[in-house]
C-alpha positions in Angstrom: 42.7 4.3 9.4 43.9 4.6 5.6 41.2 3.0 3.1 42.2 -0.9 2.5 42.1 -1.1 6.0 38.9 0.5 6.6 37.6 -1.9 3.6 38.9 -4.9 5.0 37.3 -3.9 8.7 33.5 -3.7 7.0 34.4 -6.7 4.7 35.3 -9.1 7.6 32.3 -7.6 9.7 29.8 -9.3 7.4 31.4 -12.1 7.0 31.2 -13.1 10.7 27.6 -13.3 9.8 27.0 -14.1 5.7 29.2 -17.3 5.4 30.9 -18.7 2.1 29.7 -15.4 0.1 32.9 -13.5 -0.1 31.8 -12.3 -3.7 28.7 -11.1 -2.8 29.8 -9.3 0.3 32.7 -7.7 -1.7 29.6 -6.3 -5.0 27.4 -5.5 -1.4 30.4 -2.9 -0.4 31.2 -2.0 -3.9 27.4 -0.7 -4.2 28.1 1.2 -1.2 31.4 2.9 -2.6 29.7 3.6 -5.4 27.3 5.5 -4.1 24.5 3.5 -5.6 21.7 1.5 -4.5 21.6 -2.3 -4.4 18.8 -4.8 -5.3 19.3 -8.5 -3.8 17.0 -11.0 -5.9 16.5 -14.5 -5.1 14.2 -16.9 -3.5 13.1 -16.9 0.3 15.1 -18.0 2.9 18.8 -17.7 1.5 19.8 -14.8 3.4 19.2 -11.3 1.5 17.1 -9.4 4.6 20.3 -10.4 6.9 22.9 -9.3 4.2 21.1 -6.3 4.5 21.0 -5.9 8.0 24.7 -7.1 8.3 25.6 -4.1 6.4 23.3 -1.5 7.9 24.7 -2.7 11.4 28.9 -2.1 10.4 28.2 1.5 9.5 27.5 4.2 12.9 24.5 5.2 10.0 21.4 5.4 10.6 19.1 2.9 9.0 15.4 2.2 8.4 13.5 -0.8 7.5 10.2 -0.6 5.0 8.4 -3.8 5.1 7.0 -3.9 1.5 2.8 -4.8 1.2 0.2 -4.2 -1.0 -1.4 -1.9 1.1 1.7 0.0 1.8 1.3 3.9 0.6 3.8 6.5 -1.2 3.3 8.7 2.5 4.1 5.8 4.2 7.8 6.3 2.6 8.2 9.6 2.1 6.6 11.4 5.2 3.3 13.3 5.5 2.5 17.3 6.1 0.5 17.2 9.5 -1.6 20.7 10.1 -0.4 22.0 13.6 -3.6 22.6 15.6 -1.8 25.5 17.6 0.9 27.3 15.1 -2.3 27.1 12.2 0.6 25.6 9.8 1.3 22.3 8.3 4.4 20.4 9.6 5.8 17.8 7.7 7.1 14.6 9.3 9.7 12.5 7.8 9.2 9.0 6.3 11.5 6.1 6.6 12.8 7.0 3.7 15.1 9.8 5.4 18.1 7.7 6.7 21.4 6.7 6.0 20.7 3.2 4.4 16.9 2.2 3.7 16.1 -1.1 3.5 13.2 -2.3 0.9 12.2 -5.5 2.2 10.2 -7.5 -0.4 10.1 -4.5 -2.6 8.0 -5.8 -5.5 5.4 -6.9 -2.8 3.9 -3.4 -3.5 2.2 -1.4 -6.5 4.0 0.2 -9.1 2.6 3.8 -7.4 4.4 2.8 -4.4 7.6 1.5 -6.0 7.7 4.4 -8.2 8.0 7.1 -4.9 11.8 6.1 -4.3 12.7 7.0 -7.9 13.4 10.8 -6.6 15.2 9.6 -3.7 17.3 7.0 -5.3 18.1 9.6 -8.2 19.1 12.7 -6.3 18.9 12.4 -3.1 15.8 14.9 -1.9 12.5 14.0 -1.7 9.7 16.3 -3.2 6.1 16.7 -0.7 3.7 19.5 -1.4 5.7 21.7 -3.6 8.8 21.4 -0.8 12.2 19.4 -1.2 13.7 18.0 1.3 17.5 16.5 0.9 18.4 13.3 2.4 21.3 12.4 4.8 24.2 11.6 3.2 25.3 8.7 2.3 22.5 7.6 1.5 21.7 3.9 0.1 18.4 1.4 -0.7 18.8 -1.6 -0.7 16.1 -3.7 -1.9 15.1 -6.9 -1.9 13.0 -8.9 -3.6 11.6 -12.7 -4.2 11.9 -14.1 -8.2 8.6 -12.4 -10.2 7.4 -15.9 -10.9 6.3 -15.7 -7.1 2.2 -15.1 -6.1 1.7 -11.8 -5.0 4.7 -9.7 -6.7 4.7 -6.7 -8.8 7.7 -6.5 -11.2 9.7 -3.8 -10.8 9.5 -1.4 -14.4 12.3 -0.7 -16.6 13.0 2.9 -14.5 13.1 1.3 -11.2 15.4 -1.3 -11.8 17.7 1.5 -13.7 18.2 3.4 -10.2 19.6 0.2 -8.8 23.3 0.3 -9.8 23.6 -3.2 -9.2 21.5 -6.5 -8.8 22.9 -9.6 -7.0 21.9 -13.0 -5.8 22.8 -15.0 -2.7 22.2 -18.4 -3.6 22.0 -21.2 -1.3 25.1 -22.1 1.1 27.1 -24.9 0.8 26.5 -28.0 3.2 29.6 -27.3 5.3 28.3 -23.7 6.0 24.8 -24.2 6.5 25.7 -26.4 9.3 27.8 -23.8 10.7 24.6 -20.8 10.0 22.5 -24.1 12.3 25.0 -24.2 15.2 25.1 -20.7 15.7 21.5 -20.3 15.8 20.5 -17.9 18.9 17.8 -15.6 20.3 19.2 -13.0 18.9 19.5 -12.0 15.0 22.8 -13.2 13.7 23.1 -9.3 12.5 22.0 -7.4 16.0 25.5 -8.9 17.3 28.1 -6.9 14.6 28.8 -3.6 16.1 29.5 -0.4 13.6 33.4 -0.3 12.1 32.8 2.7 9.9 31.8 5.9 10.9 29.9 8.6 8.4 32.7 10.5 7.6 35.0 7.7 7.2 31.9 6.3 4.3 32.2 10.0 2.9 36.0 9.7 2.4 35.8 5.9 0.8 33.2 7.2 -1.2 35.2 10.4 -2.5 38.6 7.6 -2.7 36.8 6.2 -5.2 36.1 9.7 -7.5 40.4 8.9 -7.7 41.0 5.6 -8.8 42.2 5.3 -12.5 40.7 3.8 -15.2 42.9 4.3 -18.4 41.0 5.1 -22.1 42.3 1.3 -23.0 40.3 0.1 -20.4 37.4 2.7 -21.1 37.1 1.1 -24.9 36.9 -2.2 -23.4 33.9 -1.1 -21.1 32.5 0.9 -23.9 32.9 -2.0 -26.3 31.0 -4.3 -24.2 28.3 -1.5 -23.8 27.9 -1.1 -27.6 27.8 -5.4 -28.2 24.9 -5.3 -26.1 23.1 -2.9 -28.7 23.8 -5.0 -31.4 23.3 -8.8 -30.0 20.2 -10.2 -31.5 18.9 -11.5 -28.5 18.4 -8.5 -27.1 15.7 -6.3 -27.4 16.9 -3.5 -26.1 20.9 -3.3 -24.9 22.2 -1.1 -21.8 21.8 2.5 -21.9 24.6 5.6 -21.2 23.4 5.6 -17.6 24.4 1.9 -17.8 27.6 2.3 -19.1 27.9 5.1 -16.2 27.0 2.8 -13.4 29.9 -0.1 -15.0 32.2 3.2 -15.2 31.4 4.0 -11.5 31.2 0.7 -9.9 34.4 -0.4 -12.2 36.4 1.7 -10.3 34.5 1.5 -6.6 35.9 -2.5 -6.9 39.0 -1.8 -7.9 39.2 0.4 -4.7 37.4 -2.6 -2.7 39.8 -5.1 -4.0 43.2 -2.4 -2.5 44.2 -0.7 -5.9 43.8 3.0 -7.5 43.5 2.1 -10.9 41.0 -0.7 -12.6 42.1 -4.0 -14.5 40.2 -5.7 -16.9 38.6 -8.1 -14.5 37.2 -5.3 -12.6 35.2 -4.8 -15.5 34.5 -8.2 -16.4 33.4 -9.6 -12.9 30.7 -7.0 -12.9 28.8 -6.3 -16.3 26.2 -9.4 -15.2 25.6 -7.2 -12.1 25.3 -4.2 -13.5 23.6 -4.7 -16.9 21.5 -7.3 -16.4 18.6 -5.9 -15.1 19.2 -3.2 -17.8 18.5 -5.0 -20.9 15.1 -6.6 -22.4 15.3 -9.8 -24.4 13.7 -9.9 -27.4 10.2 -11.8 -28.3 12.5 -15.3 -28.7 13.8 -15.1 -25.9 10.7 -14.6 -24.1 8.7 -10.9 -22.9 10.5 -8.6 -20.7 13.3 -8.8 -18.3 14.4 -12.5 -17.2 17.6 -11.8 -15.1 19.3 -15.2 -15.6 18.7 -15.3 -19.0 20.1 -11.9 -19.7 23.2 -13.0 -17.2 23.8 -16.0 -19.8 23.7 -13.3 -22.4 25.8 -10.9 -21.3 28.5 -13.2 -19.9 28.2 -14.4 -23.5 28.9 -10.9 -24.9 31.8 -10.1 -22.2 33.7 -13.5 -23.4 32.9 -12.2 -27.2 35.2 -8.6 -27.0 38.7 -8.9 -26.8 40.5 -7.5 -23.8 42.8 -5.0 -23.6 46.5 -6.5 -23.3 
């Protein structure tokens, strides 16, 4: 099958189970193209484990699930070296962390040690125990979520974690028309463990390489690079997006345009996703309150967007 249709096959997978959240499914698969990681924020309940899970289940990929705790270890992740009694060496056995897509449930449940043994991973790929790296199966993806800071018992994630993440996205509640439908359908089973795979590894692979070819011309690279350099200078802001962030908008830029059946970006490929990928990238400054607020910095940055004139 060519691309678009492979797209659209995934695409219409999840929505049989995530209902009304076309948008979110299509930044979900974008993440994916991309080869980057996603992290899923918002409150319990709304869907973000089974959003997850939806797309874990469309790809013949392997996939692992880290429950998130306090007590939860970096070995528990990344695998442990076990001395073997009878060959007098040490072995070392995988972690969770080696599969095709790695889900983070409740990922700021744990302590910044823990959080900060999936940087390696999430940057390149390998994972480094006892002076040995080990590569990870490609593709390779996190997705993370995670319940709002303001919530007992979290840890929020630092400024390096969240840059790994190429973009961060909320569900939000369902409207009443499909909440009743998510009721009606409720089984035994998870709504998830019923979707059967539609994309096999290679065909990811070749998506993902698709995506290396769609255009994005230099008048669309000033806009992008204009709205990177606002964010520097907007007085709000503490501290605006970094190269890597105008990387990840270059990269996912492009991965929608592919996602939404085109080999070249438009403006609104651009627009529709600096809140995703920059707001977790960006500190307020001491008005606006300490640290990173996500739906503050979204206000900003729309802001900023609406503020730089687009390419005609």
């Amino acid at each position: 099958m060519d691309a678009a249709t492979n797209i659209q096959a995934i695409l219409a997978n999840i929505e049989r189970v995530i209902k009304g959240k076309a948008t979110v499914i299509e930044l979900a698969v974008t993440a994916l193209l991309a080869r980057g990681h996603l992290l899923i924020e918002d409150v319990p309940g709304v869907g973000k484990t089974t959003l997850a899970h939806s797309l874990a289940r469309s790809l013949d990929c392997s996939f692992k699930r880290i429950q998130f705790t306090s007590d939860l270890l970096p070995s528990d992740i990344l695998g442990v070296s076990v001395f073997h009694q009878q060959k007098q060496t040490f072995e070392f056995r995988p972690g969770p962390i080696f599969a095709n897509i790695v889900l983070a449930d409740e990922i700021n449940r744990t302590t910044p040690k823990t959080q900060s043994s999936l940087l390696e991973a999430m940057n390149d790929a390998q994972v480094s125990v006892d002076s040995f790296t080990y590569p990870l199966p490609q593709p390779f993806m996190v997705i993370a979520t995670q319940n709002p800071v303001e919530y007992h018992g979290t840890f929020p994630l630092p400024e390096s974690q969240l840059d790994r993440f190429l973009l961060r996205i909320r569900i939000g509640y369902p409207d009443t028309e499909e909440e009743r439908k998510i009721l009606e359908r409720q089984q035994l089973l998870h709504p998830a463990d019923e979707l059967q795979p539609v994309l096999t590894v290679q065909e990811v692979l070749d998506l993902q390489n698709a995506v290396e070819k769609v255009r994005l011309d230099d008048s669309l690279m000033d806009y992008l690079l204009g709205i990177i350099s606002a964010t520097r200078q907007n007085e709000l802001l503490a501290l605006g997006a970094s190269t890597r962030g105008a990387m990840a908008l270059h990269k996912a830029a492009k991965a929608l345009a592919l996602v939404r059946n085109r080999d070249y970006c438009l403006p609104d490929d651009i627009k529709d996703l600096t809140a995703a990928v920059l707001s977790h990238r960006v500190m307020l400054n001491a008005s606006q309150g300490s640290g990173v607020r996500f739906e503050e910095a979204e206000r900003i940055i729309e802001d900023i967007v609406e503020s730089v004139q687009v390419p005609l």
